[in-house]
C-alpha positions in Angstrom: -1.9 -26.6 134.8 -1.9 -30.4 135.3 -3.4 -32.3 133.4 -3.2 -30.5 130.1 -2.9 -32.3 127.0 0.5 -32.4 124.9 0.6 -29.1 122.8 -1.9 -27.4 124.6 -1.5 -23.5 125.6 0.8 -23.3 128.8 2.8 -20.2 130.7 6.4 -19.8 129.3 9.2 -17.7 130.0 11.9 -16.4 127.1 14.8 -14.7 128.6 16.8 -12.6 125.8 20.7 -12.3 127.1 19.6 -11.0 130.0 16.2 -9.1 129.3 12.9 -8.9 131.1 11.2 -12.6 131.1 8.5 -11.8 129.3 5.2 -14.5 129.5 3.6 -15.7 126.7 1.7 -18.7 125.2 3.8 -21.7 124.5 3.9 -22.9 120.6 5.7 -25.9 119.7 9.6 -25.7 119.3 11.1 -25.4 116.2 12.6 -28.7 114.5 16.5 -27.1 114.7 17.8 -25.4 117.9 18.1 -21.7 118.4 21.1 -20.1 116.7 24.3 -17.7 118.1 22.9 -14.7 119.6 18.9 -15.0 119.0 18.8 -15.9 122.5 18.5 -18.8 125.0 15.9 -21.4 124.4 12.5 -21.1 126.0 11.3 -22.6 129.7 8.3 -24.7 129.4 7.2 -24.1 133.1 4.9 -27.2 133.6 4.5 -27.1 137.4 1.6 -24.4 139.5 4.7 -22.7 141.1 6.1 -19.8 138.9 9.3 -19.1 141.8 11.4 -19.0 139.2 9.4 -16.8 137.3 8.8 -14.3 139.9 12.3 -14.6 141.1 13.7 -13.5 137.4 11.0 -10.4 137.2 11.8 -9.3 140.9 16.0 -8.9 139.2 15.5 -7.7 136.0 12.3 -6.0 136.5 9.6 -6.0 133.5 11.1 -2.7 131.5 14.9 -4.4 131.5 16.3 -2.7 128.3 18.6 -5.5 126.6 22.4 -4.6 126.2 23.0 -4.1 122.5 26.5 -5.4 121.2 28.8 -2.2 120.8 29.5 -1.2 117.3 32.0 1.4 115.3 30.7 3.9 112.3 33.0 4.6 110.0 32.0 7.3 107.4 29.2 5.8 105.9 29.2 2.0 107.7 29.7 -0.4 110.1 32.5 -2.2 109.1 32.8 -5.0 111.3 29.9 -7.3 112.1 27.8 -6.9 114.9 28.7 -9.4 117.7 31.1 -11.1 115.5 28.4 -12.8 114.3 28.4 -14.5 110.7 25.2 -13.7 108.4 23.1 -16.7 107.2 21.7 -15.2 103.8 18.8 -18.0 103.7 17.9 -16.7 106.9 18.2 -12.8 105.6 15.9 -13.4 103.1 13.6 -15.2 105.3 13.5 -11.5 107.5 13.6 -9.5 104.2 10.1 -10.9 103.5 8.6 -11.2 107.2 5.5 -8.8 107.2 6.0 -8.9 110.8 9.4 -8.9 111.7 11.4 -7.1 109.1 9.0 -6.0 106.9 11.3 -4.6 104.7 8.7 -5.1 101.6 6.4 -2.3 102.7 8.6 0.1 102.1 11.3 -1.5 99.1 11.0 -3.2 95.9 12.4 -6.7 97.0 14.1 -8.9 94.5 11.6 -11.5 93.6 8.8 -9.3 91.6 6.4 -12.2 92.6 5.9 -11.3 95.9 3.1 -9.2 96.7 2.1 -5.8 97.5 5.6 -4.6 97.3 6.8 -0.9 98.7 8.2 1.7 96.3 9.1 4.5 99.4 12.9 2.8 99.5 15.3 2.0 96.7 14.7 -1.4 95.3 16.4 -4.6 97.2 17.7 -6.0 93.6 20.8 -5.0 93.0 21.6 -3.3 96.5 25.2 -5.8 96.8 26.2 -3.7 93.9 25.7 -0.3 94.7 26.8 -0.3 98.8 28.6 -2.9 100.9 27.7 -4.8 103.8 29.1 -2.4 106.1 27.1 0.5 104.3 24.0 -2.2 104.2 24.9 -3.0 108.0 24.7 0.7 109.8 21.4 1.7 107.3 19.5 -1.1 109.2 21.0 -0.6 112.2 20.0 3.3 112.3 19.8 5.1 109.2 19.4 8.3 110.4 23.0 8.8 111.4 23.5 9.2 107.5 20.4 11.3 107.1 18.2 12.4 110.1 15.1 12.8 108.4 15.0 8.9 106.9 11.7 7.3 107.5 13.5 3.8 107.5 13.3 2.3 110.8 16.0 1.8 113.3 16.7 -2.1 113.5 19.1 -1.7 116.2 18.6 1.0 118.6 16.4 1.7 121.6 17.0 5.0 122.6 15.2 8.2 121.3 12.2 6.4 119.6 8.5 7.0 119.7 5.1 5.5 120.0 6.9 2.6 120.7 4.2 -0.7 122.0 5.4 -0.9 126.1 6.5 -4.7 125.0 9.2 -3.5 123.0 10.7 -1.1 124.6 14.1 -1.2 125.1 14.1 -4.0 123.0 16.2 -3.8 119.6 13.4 -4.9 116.5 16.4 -7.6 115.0 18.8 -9.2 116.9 22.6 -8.9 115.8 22.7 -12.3 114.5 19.3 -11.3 112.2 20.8 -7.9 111.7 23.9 -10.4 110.3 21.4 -12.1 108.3 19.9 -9.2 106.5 23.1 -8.0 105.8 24.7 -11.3 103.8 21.6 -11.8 101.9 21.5 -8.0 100.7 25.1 -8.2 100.0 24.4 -10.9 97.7 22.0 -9.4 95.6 24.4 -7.9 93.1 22.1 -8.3 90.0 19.7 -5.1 89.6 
């Protein structure tokens, strides 16, 4: 490990409120600090000894499911947001189009008909802040099938009852509430169809 050159792959640890440190290959911060409730920063461990490492596995053990932040359906929504947290619609958007981490665009229409290889399986995204609120828009990505059981939209915030699901991610929620926040205020704001 010594020795390495700045920027170089090296052993980190990411512990999500609690979750299973997970390893993986280090990439270069980003230029702002983490945000409210997408968990703590990485530890860059630059030493040979991994004690602390090992320590964190031996307590939470490698299949630690995360605690997600309680919520209440009523009717048709979540009313209140998840974790009190307050949506950053930039940073919505920025999820919306993520082929990896929302992915919301294989499935919907999103709002800017330049973007490509669009779904057409969901409603369109434009005009969505019109026809439900963000508490409608809230508890259909946090589990759609409590409206309707046979939805093939995703659950983006539940961890039980799911299948073929990568042994990395169990137990692990696909957004976080803060990004589940996000999505929400940048949907909401797309009142024009």
């Amino acid at each position: 490990m010594g020795g390495e050159r700045p920027g170089a792959a090296m052993p980190v640890l990411a512990d999500r409120a609690g979750a299973a440190v997970v390893a993986s290959t280090f990439r270069p911060p980003p230029q702002t600090p983490p945000r409210k409730g997408e968990g703590l920063p990485r530890l860059m461990l630059l030493g040979e000894a991994v004690v602390v490492g090992a320590l964190l596995l031996s307590v939470c053990g490698p299949g630690t499911a995360l605690a997600l932040e309680p919520y209440e359906v009523v009717g048709d929504a979540i009313p209140r947001p998840l974790g009190g947290f307050t949506g950053d619609p930039a940073h919505g958007e920025q999820l919306v189009r993520d082929r990896e981490r929302g992915n919301c665009l294989i499935c919907h229409q999103g709002a800017d008909p330049r973007e490509p290889f669009q779904g057409t399986i969901g409603p369109p995204l434009a005009g969505v802040g019109a026809r439900l609120d963000a508490g409608q828009i809230r508890l259909k990505l946090v589990d759609a099938s409590r409206l309707n059981p046979e939805t093939v939209m995703p659950p983006y915030f539940r961890t039980e009852g799911l299948r073929d699901v990568s042994p990395q991610y169990r137990g692990k929620p696909a957004l976080s509430a803060q990004e589940i926040e996000d999505v929400v205020a940048y949907l909401a704001s797309l009142k024009t169809p």
